[in-house]
C-alpha positions in Angstrom: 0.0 0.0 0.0 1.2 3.2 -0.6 0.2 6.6 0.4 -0.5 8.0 -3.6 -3.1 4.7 -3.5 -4.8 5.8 -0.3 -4.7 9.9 -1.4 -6.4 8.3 -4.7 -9.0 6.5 -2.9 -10.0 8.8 -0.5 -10.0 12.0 -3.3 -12.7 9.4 -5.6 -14.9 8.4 -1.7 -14.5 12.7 -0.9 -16.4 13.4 -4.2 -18.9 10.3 -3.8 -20.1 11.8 -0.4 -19.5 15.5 -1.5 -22.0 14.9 -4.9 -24.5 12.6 -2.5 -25.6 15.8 -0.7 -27.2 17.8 -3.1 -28.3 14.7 -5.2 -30.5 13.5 -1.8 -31.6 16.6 -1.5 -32.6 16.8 -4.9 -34.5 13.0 -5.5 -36.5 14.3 -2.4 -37.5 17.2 -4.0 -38.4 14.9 -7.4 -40.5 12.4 -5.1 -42.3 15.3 -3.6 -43.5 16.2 -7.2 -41.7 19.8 -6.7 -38.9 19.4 -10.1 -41.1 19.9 -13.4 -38.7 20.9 -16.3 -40.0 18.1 -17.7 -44.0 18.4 -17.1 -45.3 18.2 -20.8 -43.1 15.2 -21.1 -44.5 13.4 -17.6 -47.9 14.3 -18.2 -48.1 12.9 -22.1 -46.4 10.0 -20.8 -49.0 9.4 -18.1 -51.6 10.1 -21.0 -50.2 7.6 -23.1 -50.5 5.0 -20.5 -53.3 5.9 -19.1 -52.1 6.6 -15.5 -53.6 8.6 -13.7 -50.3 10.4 -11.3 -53.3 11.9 -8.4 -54.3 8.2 -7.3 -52.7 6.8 -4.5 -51.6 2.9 -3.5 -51.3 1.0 -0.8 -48.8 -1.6 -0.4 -50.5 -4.4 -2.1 -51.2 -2.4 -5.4 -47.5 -0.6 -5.3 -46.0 -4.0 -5.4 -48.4 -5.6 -8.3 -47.9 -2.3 -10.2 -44.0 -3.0 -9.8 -44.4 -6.6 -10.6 -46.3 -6.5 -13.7 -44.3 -4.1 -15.1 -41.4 -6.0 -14.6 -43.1 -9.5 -16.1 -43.7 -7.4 -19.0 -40.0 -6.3 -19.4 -38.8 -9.5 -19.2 -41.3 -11.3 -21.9 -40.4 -8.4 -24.5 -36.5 -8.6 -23.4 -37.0 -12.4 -23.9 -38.3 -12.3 -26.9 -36.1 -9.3 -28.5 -33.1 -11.4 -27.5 -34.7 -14.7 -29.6 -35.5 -12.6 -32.3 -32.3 -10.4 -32.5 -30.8 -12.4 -35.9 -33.9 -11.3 -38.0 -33.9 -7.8 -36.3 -32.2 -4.6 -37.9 -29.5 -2.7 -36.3 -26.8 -6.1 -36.3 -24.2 -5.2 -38.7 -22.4 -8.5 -37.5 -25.2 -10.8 -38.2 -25.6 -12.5 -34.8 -27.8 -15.3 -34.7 -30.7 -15.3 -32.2 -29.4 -15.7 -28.3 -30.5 -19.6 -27.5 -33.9 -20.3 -25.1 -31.9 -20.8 -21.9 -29.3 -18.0 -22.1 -32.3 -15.5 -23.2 -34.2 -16.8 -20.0 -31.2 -15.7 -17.7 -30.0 -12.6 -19.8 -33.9 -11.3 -19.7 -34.4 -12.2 -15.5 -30.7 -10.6 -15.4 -31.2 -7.4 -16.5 -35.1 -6.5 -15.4 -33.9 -7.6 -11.8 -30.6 -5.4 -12.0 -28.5 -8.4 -11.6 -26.6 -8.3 -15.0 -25.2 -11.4 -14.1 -23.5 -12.4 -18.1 -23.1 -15.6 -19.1 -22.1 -14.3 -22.9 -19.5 -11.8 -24.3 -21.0 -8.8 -25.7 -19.1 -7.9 -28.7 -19.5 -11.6 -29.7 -23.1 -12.3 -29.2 -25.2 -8.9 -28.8 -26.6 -6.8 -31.7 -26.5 -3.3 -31.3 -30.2 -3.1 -30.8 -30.0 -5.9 -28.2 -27.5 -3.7 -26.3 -29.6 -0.7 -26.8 -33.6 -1.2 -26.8 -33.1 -4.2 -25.1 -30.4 -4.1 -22.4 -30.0 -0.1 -21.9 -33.6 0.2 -21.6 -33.6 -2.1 -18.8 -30.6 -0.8 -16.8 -32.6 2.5 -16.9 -36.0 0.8 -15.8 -34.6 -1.9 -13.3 -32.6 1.0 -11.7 -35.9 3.4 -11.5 -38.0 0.8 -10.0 -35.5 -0.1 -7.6 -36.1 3.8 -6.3 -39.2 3.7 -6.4 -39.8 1.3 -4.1 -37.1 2.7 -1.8 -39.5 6.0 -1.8 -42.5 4.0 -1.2 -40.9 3.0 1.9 -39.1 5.9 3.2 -43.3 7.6 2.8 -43.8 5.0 5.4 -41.7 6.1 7.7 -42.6 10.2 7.0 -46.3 10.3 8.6 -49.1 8.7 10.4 -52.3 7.2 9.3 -51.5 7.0 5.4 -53.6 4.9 3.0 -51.0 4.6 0.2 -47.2 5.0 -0.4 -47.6 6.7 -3.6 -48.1 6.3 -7.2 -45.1 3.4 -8.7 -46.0 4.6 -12.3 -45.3 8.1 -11.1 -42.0 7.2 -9.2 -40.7 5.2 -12.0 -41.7 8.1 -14.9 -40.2 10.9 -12.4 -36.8 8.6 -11.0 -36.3 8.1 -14.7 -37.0 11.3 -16.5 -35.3 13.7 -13.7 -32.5 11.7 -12.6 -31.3 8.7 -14.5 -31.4 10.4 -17.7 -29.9 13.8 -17.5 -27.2 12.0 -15.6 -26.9 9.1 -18.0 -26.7 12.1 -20.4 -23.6 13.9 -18.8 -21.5 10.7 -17.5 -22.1 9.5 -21.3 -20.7 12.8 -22.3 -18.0 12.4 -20.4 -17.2 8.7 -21.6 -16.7 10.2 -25.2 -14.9 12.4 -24.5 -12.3 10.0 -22.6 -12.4 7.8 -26.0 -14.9 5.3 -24.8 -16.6 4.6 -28.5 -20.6 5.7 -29.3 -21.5 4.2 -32.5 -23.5 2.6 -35.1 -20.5 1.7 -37.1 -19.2 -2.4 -37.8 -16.6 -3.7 -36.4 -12.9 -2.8 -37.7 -10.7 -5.3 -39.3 -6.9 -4.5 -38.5 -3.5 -5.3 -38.6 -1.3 -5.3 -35.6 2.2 -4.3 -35.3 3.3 -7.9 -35.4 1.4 -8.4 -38.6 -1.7 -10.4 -36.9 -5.5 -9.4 -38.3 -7.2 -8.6 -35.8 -11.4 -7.8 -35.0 -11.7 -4.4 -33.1 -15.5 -4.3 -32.2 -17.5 -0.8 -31.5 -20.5 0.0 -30.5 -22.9 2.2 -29.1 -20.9 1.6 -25.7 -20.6 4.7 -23.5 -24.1 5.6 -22.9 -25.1 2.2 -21.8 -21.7 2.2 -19.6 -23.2 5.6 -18.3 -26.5 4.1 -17.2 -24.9 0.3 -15.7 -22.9 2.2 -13.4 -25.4 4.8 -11.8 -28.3 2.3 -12.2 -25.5 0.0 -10.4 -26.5 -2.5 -13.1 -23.0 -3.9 -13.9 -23.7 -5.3 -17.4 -20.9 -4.9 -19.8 -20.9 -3.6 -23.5 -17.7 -6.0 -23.7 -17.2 -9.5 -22.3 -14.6 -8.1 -19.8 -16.3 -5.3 -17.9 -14.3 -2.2 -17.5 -11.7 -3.9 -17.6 -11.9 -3.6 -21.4 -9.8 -0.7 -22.9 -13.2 0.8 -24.6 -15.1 0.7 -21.2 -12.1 1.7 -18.9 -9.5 3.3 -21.0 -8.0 5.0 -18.3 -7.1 5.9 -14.5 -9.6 8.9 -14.6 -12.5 6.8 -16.5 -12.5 3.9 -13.8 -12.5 6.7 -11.1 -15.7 8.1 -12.5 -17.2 4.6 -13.1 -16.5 4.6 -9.1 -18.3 7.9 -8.6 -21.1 6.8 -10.7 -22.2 3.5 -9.1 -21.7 4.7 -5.7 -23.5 8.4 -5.8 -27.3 7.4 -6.1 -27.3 4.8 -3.5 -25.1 7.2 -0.9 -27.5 10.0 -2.2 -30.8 8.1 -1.4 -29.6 7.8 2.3 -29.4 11.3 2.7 -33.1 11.4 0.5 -34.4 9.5 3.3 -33.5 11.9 6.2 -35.2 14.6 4.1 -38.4 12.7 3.5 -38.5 11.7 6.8 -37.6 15.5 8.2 -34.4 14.6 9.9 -31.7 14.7 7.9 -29.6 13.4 10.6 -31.3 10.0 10.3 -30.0 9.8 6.8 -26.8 10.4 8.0 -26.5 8.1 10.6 -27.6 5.3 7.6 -24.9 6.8 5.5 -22.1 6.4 8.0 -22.9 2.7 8.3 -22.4 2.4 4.4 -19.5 4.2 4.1 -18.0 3.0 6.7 -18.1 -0.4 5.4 -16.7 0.5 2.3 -13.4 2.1 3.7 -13.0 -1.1 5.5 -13.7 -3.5 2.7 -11.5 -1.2 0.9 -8.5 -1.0 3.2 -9.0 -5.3 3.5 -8.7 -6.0 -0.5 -5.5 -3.1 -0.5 -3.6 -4.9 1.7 -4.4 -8.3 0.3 -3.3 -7.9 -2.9 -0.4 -5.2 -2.2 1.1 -8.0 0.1 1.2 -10.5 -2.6 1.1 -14.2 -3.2 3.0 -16.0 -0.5 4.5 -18.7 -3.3 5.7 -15.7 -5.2 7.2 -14.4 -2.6 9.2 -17.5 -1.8 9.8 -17.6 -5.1 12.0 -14.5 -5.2 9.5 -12.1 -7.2 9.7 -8.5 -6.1 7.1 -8.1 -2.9 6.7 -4.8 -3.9 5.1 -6.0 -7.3 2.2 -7.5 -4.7 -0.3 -9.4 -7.0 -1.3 -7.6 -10.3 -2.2 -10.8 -12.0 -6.3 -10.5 -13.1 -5.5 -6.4 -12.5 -4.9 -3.5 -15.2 -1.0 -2.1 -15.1 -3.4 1.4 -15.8 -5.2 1.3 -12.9 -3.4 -0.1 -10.2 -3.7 -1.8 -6.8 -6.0 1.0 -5.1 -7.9 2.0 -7.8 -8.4 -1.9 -8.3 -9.4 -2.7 -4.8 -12.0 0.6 -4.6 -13.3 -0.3 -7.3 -13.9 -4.1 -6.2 -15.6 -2.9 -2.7 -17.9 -0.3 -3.9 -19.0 -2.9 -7.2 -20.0 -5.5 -4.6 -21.2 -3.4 -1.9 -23.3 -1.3 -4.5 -25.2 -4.0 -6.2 -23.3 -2.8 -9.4 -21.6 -6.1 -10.1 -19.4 -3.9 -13.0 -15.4 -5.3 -12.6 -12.1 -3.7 -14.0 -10.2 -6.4 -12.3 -10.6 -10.4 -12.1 -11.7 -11.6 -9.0 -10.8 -15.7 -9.5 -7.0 -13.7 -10.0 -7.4 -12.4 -6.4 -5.2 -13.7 -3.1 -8.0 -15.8 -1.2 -8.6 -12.6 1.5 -8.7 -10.3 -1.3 -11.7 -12.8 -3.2 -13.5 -13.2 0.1 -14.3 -9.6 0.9 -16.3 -8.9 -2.3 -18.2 -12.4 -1.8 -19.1 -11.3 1.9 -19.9 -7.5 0.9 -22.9 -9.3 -1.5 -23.7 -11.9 1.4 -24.1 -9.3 4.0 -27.6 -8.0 2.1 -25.8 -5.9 -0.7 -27.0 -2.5 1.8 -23.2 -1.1 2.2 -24.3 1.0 0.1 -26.4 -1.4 -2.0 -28.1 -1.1 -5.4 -30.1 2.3 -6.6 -33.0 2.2 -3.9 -32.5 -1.7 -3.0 -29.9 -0.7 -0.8 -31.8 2.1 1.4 -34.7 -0.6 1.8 -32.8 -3.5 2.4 -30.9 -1.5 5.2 -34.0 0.5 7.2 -35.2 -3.6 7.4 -31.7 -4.0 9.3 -32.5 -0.4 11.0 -35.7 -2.1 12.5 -34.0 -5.3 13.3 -31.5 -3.0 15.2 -34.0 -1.3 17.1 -35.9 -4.0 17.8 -32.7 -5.7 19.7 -32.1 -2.5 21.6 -35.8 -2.8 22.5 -35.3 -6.2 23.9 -32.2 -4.9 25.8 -33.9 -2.7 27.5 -37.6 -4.0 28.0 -39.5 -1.8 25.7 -41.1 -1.9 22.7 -39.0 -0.9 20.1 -39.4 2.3 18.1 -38.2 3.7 15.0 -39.0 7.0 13.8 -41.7 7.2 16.0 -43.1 3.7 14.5 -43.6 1.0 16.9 -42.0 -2.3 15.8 -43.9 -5.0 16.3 -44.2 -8.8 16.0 -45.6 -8.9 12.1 -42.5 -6.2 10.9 -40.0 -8.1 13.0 -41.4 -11.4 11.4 -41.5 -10.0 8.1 -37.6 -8.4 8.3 -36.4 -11.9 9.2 -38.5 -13.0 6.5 -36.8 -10.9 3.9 -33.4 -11.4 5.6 -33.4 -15.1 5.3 -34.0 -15.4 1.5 -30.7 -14.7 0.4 -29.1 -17.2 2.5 -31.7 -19.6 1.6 -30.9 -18.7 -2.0 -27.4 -18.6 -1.7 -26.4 -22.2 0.0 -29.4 -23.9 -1.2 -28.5 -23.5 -4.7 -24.4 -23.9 -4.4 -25.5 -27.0 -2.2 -27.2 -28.9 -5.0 -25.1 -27.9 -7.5 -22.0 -29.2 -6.0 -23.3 -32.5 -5.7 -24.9 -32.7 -9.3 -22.4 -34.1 -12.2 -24.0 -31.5 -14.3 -23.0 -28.7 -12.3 -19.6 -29.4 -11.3 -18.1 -29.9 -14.5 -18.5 -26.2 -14.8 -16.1 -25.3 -12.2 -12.5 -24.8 -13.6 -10.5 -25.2 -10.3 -10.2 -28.0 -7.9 -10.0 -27.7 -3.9 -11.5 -24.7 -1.9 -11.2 -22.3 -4.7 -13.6 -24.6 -6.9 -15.9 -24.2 -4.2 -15.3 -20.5 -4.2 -16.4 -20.2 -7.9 -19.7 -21.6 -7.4 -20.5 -19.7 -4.1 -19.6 -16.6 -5.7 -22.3 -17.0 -8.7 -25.2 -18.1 -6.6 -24.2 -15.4 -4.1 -24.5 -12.5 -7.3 -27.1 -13.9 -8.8 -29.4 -13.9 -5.5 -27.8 -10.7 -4.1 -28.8 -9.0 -7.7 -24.8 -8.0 -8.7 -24.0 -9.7 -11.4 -20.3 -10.0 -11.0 -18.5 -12.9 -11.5 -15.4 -15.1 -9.8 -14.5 -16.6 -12.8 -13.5 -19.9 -13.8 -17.4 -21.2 -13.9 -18.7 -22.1 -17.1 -21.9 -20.3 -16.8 -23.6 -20.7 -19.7 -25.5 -24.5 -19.2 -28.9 -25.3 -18.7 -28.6 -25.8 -15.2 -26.4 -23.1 -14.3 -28.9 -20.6 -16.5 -31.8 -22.0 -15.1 -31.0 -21.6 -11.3 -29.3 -18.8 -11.7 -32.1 -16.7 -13.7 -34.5 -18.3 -10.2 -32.1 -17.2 -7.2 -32.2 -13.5 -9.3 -35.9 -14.0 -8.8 -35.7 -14.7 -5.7 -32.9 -12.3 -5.0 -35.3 -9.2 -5.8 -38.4 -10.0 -5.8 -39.3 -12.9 -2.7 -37.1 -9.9 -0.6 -38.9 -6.7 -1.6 -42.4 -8.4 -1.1 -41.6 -8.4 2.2 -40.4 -5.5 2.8 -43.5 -3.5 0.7 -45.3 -5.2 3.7 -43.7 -3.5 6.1 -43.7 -0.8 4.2 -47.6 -1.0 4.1 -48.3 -2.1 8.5 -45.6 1.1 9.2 -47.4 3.7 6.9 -50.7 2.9 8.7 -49.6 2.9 12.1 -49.5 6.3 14.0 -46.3 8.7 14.3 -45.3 9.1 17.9 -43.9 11.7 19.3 -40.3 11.3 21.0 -40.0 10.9 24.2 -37.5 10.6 27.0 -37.9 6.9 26.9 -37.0 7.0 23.0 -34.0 5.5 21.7 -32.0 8.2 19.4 -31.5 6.4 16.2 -29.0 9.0 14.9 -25.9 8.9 17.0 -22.7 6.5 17.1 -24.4 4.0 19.2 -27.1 3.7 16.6 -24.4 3.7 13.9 -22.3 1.1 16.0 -25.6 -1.2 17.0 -26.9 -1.6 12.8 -23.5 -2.2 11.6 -23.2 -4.8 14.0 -26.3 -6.0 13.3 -25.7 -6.1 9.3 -22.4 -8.0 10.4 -24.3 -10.7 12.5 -27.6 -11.3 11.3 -26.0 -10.5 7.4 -23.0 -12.2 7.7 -23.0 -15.5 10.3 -25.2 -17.7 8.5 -22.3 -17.6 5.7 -19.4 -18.3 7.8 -19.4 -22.5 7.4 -19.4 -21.8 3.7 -16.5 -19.3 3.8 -14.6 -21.6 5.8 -14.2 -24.1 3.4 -13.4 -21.8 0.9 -11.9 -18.8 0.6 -10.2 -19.1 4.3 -9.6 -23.1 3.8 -7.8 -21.2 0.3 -5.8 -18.5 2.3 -4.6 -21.0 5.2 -3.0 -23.8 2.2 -1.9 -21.3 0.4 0.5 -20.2 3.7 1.1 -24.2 4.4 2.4 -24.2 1.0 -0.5 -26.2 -0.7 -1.7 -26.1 -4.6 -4.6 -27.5 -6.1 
């Protein structure tokens, strides 16, 4: 580690947190129906789809509104994906994507998961990438917000019938956020040299005299919109990682900003909806906090090297850059990893399966721990206020009283329902790997034998039901069974959770908002801070441990002793 790594990561985290401000401030002021540049647009949209933007839901009709829209999305992506070798707008002439890759490709993208079991330039037509996939990172991303506003209305008042309009929150999160900000990170990608086009792909000769494809693309928009959507889904088959999609130091720092702003800004969102802003911050803190750490954890990792290396004589002040880009380096490498994993994005400029066995394990616990640190675009404020109430509800029982949070009593059917939401991923998670490590079918797709074998599975049931979408590596993804169960723990993964939680959402709004008294626990101080991280360690994180073990810590401790697989 050095200190020009640590001055680079803490400049790109100062400018996260700095731009998260005004952006909270500002989605508040869009869910309160109070930013209308846009108005003729909204309303002929609304008119269009008949929606009328004055009626109100409750719980059960926000969350079948959210669901249907997204069934929809997925049967047209589904079907635009079979159909893309008789559709214009394919200069290369790709053949339609096969039944059980279009299955997970469709669940992947309308459940912001952008888990990839293809490579982009050599399967995707540019309309694929475009009406198909772009439109989903921008819809996937606003419904995610959506609900997160639905539940921070919840928390704001007393007595309410509804939580809001979802075809209103996902017209306004798109029109007066994900686009003009698409539109201005896009901007920027061009001008770092990250190609926008229509044009075919570009035969050419290299300096050794070898013909070689150079594929374009209308790339940096859709780049733009996977990393503040925190979608992840690459225009290329290797992520960022890709010259095209990370051409340089100050493109992958920007990628950072992008997929960590939104979900730092919605924190802050929440303290404004709920009219005390310190409430946001105390969330925020938690988040961040996690970050540095997961941060400083991969940094020294990979800085310090591989052990056999060393013994071997190689330079420890190389560390290990294997799987990493000489153009980023280590820190911007190992940011880059926690915030992807912590955000939900699932985007990678470096290899993970290239990783020391420490340095693979943090971004595998960072998705295992409830992807809330800071989590996806909205998924991550919701999925953390259910930890919140978990929190309280253990300082309740410390003390003898029934919990409150924001002067909402927690009760029985919200603590019930938390655990309810906070056991799917697990469930998800070793359920799946389980099977599959026993079944022929599934193990021939793991590349490596020993604990890191075991690793590579974990990892892609742990994306695909955390909704990130990266990948270990060294799995061959792209089987039946592997599409199948994947494309159902993504199901799972977003929408078995947020049911749940649009529950709780629903028993909190109608409840009455009590005032604070001295009895009141302050949920805005460093115990608070302290007690939920704590809580997103334990109840997040324990459940995982037996699994870890015989992985990536069984890994780390051969690796010491010596041992090769």
């Amino acid at each position: 580690m050095t200190l020009e790594g640590w001055a680079q990561i803490a400049l790109v985290l100062l400018l996260v947190v700095a731009s998260a401000i005004p952006v909270g401030r500002y989605v508040a002021a869009v869910a309160a129906g109070r930013v209308t540049f846009l108005a003729p647009v909204e309303r002929a949209i609304y008119g269009i789809a008949g929606v009328d933007p004055a009626r109100g839901m409750g719980w059960k009709g926000y969350t079948l509104a959210m669901l249907a829209a997204n069934a929809a999305g997925f049967a047209l992506l589904y079907a635009l994906l079979r159909l893309q070798g008789m559709l214009p707008l394919n200069p290369q002439g790709f053949d339609g994507i096969a039944p059980w890759l279009a299955f997970n490709t469709a669940i992947s993208f309308v459940t912001n998961t952008n888990w990839q079991a293809y490579s982009g330039e050599a399967a995707m037509s540019y309309l694929s990438q475009m009406a198909g996939l772009s439109v989903q990172n921008f819809l996937s991303a606003a419904t995610g917000i959506a609900l997160a506003l639905a539940v921070c209305r919840a928390f704001a008042a007393g007595g309410l019938r509804d939580l809001g309009n979802f075809w209103v929150d996902l017209v306004r999160m798109t029109l007066y956020l994900l686009l003009p900000l698409a539109l201005a990170v896009g901007l920027a990608f061009v001008a770092m040299g990250v190609p926008q086009t229509l044009a075919p792909y570009v035969q050419a000769t290299t300096l050794e005299g070898v013909a070689q494809t150079v594929p374009l693309g209308p790339a940096a928009f859709q780049i733009a919109i996977k990393h503040l959507g925190t979608n992840g889904g690459g225009f290329f088959g290797v992520n960022s990682a890709h010259p095209f999609e990370g051409p340089s130091a100050l493109a992958t720092a920007l990628q950072i900003w992008a997929q960590q702003v939104i979900p730092f800004a919605l924190a802050l969102t929440f303290g404004h909806m709920v009219g005390d802003v310190r409430q946001g911050r105390a969330l925020l803190a938690v988040m961040l906090g996690y970050v540095v750490v997961a941060t400083a954890i991969v940094y020294a990792a990979e800085t310090g090297g591989n052990p056999l290396h060393l013994a071997a004589g190689v330079d420890p002040g190389m560390g290990n850059m294997e799987g990493k880009e000489v153009r980023f380096g280590q820190a911007l490498a190992a940011l880059f990893t926690a915030t992807t994993t912590g955000a939900s994005c699932g985007a990678v400029n470096a290899m993970f399966d290239s990783f020391t066995p420490l340095g693979g394990l943090v971004p595998m616990f960072l998705i295992q721990l409830g992807e809330v640190l800071p989590g996806g675009a909205g998924s991550g404020l919701y999925s953390i206020l259910v930890f919140a109430l978990l929190a309280v509800f253990v300082a309740g029982l410390m003390v003898g009283r029934t919990p409150e949070y924001l002067g909402k009593k927690v009760q029985a059917r919200e603590v019930k329902l938390a655990m309810l939401a906070v056991l799917v991923l697990p469930a998800a998670i070793l359920g799946f790997t389980a099977v599959s490590l026993v079944l022929p079918a599934a193990i021939s797709s793991i590349q490596d034998a020993g604990p890191h074998g075991l690793s590579e599975m974990l990892y892609a049931y742990t994306s695909a039901a955390g909704n990130n979408g990266s990948a270990f590596g060294g799995l061959t993804a792209d089987t039946p069974w592997l599409n199948g169960t994947l494309g159902l723990a993504m199901l799972l993964g977003r929408f078995a959770y947020v049911v749940p939680v649009m529950a709780i959402a629903g028993s909190l709004a109608a409840k009455p908002k009590l005032a604070e008294s001295r009895g009141t626990f302050p949920t805005h101080g460093p115990l608070f801070i302290g007690l939920l991280a704590g809580v997103v360690l334990i109840l997040g994180g324990l459940q995982f441990l037996p699994a870890l073990a015989l992985g990536p810590i069984a890994e780390h401790f051969a690796l010491l002793a010596g041992q090769t697989f």
